[in-house]
C-alpha positions in Angstrom: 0.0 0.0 0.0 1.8 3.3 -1.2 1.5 6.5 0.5 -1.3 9.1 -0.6 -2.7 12.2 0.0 -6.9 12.0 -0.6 -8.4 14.6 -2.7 -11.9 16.3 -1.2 -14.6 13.8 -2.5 -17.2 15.0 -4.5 -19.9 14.6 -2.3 -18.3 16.7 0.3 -20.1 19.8 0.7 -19.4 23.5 1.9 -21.9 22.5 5.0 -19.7 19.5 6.4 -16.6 21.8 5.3 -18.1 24.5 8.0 -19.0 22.0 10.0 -15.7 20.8 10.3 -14.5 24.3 11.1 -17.2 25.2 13.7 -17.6 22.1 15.9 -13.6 22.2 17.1 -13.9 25.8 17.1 -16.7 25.4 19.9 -15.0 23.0 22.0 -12.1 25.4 22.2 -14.1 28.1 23.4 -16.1 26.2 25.6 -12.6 25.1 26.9 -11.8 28.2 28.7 -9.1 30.4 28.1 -6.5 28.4 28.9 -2.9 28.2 31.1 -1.6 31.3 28.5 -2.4 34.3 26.6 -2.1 32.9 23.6 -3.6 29.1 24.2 -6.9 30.5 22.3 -5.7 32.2 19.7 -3.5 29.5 18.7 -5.9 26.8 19.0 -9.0 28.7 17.1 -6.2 29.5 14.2 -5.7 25.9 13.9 -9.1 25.5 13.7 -9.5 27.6 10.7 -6.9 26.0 8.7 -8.8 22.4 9.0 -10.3 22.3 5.7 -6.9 22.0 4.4 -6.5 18.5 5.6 -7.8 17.0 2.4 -4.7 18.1 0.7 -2.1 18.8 3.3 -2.8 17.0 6.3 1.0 16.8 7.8 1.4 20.5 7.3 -2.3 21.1 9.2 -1.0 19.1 12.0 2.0 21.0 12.5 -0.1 24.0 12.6 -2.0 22.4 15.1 1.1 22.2 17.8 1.1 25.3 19.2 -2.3 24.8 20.4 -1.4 21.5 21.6 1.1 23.5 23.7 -1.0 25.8 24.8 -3.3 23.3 25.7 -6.4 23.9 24.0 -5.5 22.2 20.5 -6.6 18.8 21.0 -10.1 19.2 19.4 -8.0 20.4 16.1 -5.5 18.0 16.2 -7.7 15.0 16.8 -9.0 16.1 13.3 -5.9 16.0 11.7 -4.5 12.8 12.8 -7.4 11.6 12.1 -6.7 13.2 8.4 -3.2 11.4 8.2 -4.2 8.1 9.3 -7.0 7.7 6.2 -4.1 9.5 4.0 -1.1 6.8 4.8 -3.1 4.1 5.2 -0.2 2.0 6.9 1.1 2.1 10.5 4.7 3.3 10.6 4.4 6.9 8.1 1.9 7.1 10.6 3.5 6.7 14.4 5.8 9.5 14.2 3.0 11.9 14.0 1.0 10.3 16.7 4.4 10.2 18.8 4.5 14.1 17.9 1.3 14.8 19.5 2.0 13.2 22.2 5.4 14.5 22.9 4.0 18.2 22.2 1.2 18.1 24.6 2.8 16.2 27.3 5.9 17.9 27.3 3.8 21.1 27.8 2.2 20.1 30.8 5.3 19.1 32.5 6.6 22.8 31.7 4.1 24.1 33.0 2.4 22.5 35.9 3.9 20.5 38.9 2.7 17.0 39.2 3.2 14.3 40.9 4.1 11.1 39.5 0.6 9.7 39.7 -0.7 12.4 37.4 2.3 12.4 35.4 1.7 9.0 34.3 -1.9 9.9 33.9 -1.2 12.2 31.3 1.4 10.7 29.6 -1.4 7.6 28.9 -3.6 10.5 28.2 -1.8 12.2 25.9 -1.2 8.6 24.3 -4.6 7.8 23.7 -6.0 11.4 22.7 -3.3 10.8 19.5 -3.9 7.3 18.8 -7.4 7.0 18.8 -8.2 8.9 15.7 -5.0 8.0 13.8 -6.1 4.5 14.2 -9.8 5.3 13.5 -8.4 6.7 10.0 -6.1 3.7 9.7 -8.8 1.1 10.1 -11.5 2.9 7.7 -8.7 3.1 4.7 -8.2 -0.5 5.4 -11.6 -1.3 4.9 -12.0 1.2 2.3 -8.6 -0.6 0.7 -10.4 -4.9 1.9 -13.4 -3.8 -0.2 -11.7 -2.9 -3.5 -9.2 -5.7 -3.1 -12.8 -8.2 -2.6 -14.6 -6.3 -6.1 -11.0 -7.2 -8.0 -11.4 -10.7 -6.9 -14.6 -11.0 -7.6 -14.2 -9.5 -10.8 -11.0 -11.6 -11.8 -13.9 -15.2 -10.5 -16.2 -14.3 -12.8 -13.8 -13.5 -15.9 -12.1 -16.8 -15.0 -15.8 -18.4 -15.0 -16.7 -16.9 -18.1 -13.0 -18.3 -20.0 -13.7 -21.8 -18.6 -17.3 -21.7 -19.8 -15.9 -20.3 -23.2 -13.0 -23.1 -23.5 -16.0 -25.7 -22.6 -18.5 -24.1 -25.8 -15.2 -24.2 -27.5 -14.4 -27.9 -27.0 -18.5 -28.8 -27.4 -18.2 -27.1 -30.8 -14.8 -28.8 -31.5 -16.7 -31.9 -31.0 -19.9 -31.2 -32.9 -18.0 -30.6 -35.8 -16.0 -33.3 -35.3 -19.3 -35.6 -35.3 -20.2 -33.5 -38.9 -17.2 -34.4 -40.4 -17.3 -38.0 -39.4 -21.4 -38.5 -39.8 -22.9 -36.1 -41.8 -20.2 -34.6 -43.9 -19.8 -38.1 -44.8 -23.3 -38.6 -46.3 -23.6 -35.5 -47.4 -20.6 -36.1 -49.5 -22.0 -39.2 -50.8 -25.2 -37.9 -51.5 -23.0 -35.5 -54.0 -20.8 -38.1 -55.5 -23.9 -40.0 -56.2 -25.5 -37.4 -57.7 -22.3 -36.5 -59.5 -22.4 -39.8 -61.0 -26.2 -39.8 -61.8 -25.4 -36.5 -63.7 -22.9 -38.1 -65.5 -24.6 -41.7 -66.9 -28.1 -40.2 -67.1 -29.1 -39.3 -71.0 -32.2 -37.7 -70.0 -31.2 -33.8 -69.6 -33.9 -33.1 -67.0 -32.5 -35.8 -64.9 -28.6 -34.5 -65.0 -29.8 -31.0 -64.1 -31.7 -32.5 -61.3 -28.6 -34.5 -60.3 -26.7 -31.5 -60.3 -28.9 -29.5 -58.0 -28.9 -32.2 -55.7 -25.2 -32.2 -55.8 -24.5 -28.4 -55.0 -27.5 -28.4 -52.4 -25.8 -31.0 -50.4 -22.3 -29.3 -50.5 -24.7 -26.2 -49.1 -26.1 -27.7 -47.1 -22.8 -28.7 -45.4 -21.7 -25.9 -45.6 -24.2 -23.8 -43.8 -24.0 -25.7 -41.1 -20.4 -25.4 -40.3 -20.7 -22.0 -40.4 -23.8 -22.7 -37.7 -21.4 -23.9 -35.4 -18.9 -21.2 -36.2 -16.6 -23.8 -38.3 -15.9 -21.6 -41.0 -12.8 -18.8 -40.7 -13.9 -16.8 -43.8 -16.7 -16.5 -46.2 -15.2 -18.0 -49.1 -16.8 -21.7 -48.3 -20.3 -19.7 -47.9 -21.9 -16.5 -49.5 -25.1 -15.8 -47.7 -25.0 -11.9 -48.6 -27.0 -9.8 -50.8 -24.5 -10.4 -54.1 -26.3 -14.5 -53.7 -29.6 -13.3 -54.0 -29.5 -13.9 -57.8 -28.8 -17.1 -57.3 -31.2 -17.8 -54.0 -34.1 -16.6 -56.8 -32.6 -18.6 -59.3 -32.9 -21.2 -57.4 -36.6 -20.7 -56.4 -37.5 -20.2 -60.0 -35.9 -23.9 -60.2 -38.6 -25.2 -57.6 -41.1 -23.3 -59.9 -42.1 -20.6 -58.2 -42.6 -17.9 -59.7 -40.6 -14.8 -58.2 -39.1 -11.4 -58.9 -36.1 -9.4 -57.5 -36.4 -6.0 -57.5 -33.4 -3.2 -56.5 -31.2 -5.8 -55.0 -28.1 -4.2 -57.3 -29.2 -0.6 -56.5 -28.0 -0.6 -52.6 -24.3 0.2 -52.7 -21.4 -1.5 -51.3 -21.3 -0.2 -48.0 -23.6 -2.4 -46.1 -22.5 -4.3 -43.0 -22.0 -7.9 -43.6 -24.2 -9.1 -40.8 -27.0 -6.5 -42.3 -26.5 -8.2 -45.2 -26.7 -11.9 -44.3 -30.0 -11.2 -42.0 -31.3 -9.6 -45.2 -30.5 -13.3 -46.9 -31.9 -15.1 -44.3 -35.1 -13.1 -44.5 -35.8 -13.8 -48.2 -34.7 -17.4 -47.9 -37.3 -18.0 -45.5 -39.9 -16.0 -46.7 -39.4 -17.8 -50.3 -39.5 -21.0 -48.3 -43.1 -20.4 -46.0 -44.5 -19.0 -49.7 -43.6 -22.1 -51.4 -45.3 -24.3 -48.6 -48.5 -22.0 -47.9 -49.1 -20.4 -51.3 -47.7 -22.6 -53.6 -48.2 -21.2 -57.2 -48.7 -17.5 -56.1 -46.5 -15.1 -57.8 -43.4 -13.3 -55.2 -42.3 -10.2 -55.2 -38.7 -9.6 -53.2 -38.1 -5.7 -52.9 -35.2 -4.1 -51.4 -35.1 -0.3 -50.5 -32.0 1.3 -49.4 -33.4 4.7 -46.7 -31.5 7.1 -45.2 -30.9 5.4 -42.1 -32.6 1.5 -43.1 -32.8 -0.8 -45.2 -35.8 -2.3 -46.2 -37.1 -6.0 -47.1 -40.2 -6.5 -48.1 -41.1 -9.6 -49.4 -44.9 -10.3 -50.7 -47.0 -13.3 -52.7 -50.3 -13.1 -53.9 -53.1 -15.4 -53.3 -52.7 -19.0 -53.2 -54.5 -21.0 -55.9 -55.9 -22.7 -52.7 -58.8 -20.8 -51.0 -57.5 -20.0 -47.9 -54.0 -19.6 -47.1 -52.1 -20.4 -43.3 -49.0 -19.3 -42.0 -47.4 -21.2 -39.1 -44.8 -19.3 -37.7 -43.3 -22.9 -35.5 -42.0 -23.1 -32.5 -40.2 -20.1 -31.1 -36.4 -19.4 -32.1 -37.7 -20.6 -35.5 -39.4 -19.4 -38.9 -40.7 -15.7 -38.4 -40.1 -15.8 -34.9 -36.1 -16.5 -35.3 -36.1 -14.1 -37.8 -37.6 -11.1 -35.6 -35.3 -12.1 -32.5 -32.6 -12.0 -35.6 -33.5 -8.9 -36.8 -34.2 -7.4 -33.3 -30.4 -7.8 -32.4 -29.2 -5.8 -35.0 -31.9 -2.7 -33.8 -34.3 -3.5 -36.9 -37.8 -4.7 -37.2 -39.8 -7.2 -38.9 -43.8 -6.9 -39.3 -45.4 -9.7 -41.4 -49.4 -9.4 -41.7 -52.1 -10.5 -44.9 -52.4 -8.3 -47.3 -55.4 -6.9 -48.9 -55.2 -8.9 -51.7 -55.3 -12.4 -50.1 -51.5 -12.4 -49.8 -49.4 -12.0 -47.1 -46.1 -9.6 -46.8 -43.5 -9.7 -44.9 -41.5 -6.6 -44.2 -37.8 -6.0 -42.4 -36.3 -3.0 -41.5 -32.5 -3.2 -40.6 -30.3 -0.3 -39.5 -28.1 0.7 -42.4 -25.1 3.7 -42.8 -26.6 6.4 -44.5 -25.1 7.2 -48.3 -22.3 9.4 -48.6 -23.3 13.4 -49.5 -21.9 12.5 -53.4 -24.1 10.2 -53.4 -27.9 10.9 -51.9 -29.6 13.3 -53.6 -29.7 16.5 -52.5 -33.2 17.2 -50.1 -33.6 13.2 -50.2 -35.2 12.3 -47.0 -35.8 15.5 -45.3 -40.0 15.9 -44.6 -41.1 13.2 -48.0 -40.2 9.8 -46.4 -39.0 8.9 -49.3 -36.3 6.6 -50.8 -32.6 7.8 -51.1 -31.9 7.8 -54.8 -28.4 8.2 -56.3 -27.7 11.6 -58.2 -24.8 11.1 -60.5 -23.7 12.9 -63.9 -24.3 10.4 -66.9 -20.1 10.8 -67.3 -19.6 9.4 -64.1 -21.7 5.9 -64.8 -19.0 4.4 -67.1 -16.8 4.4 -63.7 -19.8 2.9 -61.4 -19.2 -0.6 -59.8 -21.8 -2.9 -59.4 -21.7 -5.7 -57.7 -22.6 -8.6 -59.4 -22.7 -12.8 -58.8 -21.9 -15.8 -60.3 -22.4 -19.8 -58.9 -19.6 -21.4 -58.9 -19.6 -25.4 -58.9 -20.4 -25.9 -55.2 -23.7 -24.2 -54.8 -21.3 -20.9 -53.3 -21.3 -17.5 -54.7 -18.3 -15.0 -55.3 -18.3 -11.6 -55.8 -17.3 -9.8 -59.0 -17.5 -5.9 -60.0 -18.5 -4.7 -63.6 -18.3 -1.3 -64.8 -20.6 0.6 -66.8 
């Protein structure tokens, strides 16, 4: 424990800083006037000087021994020893102060009274106690003071050491889950894709190779998504789940036969966080997915909106051929309910509700960065509630990159730029 000199707390006040002041100073007068002259004067100055203590408390005591001499400066320099026990907080840079006291006063009376050796010893113990009783008071509250912020470290450094172990424990669980992929599942899963490899490649009926081949990439997917569930995956290079696959995601719908259109999905920028982007994927994959098991046939429409501040996903299918349409949202953490708890993390919003029509629409809203100044339009956004739009000069679109997608042979989707 080093040395220190406190500060004055915040929550002292100007009343206690009085009060500090007044209630020695009326002990002294209530005193009497003492053996000299001067035993007042010298004690009520020290008394004025208290406030000081916070940031010179050894220099307050000394001013405090003249009094002590005088033999009305106790009341002032039980204050200040008090002041230098909660400053040191250890015992020795504390005694010789203590012994200083005692010395001063004692030796004073001997001066100036004649005793005998009864009362001598009375006062020396006297003198003792009146100068060790507050330094010690200070002494023990910095120690406590000093126990309590040792305990909230210790505390502190338990629960981090809690939290690593539990962390090493969901790090060795995962280890081990994707150990069991490997071995299990990635192992039928990569049968499943040799086999339809091979089918592809003996079949002569074309519609049967192309099937083969879908069944081949959706398996490598498939395999691939969930490794990156259980945090497997280092990079995105084994999966694109962002808005550059959505191409492909509709492609792929338009496969199943349903009948769906993308609209503004390469009119959003570049700029948009990757986790934005791969709830914005997830939200159209399993939208497409509850449309093609409740309103199989309707037509989809997949509209993306980039707003000042959001955005937005709004995905909407007609009336089922069927005459009545339901939507099961599952079990919670699942279908639309995993993706509002989804979408709810990143600060956005999801609303899904019929339509008019006999459809039904499902609608998120995801915080986004706004567009740079060279890009939004000038007024865009200020009282209309209207979409940002880009304002460029027609010069400056041969040098506009947009990003585009391409599959490549295992179902993933890289990123390419093509200028105008």
């Amino acid at each position: 424990m080093s040395n220190r000199t406190p500060t004055v707390p915040g929550r002292r006040t100007w009343q206690l800083l009085v009060l500090s002041v007044v209630i020695p100073a009326a002990v002294v007068c209530l005193s009497g006037p003492g053996p000299f002259r001067w035993s007042m004067a010298a004690a009520l100055g020290a008394c004025l000087i208290l406030p000081l203590r916070y940031v010179r408390p050894r220099l307050v005591l000394l001013a405090c021994l003249p009094g002590l001499a005088g033999g009305l400066g106790w009341p002032a320099a039980m204050v200040s020893l008090y002041a230098i026990g909660r400053a040191t907080g250890r015992r020795m840079p504390t005694m010789p102060w203590i012994a200083l006291c005692a010395a001063t006063s004692f030796i004073a009376v001997l001066l100036s009274e004649s005793l005998s050796w009864q009362r001598i010893l009375v006062t020396a113990v006297a003198c003792g106690v009146y100068s060790l009783a507050p330094a010690v008071l200070g002494l023990l509250i910095t120690t406590r003071e000093q126990l309590q912020s040792s305990l909230r470290d210790l505390e502190a450094a338990r629960e981090a050491t809690v939290a690593a172990r539990e962390e090493v424990a969901r790090a060795a669980e995962r280890d081990r889950i994707g150990r069991e992929i490997h071995d299990a599942v990635g192992h039928h899963a990569t049968m499943i894709a040799v086999g339809a490899a091979a089918l592809a490649a003996t079949s002569k009926d074309e519609q049967t190779r192309e099937t083969a081949e879908r069944l081949r990439v959706l398996a490598k997917r498939a395999l691939a998504e969930m490794r990156a569930a259980l945090g497997l995956l280092g990079t995105d290079s084994e999966l694109s789940s962002g808005i550059a696959a959505l191409p492909e995601l509709v492609a792929r719908a338009r496969e199943s036969g349903m009948k769906v259109e993308l609209i503004g999905a390469g009119k959003l920028g570049d700029d948009i966080p990757l986790g934005v982007e791969r709830t914005v994927y997830r939200l159209i994959q399993e939208t497409l997915t509850n449309a093609a098991k409740h309103a199989e046939g309707a037509e989809v429409e997949v509209r993306l909106e980039r707003w000042a501040t959001e955005l937005r996903v709004t995905v909407t299918n007609g009336p089922p051929p069927r005459p009545k349409m339901t939507i099961t949202t599952g079990r919670p953490g699942g279908g639309l309910a995993g993706l509002a708890e989804r979408i709810g993390v990143l600060g956005g919003r999801l609303r899904a509700r019929p339509t008019s029509k006999g459809g039904f629409s499902v609608q998120g809203r995801l915080p986004c960065p706004p567009l740079p100044w060279h890009v939004a339009a000038p007024g865009a956004l200020r009282n209309t509630g209207a979409p940002t739009r880009a304002a460029r000069p027609e010069g400056e679109l041969r040098d506009t990159k947009v990003a585009s997608s391409r599959a490549t042979n295992d179902g993933s989707v890289t990123r390419a730029a093509r200028a105008h």
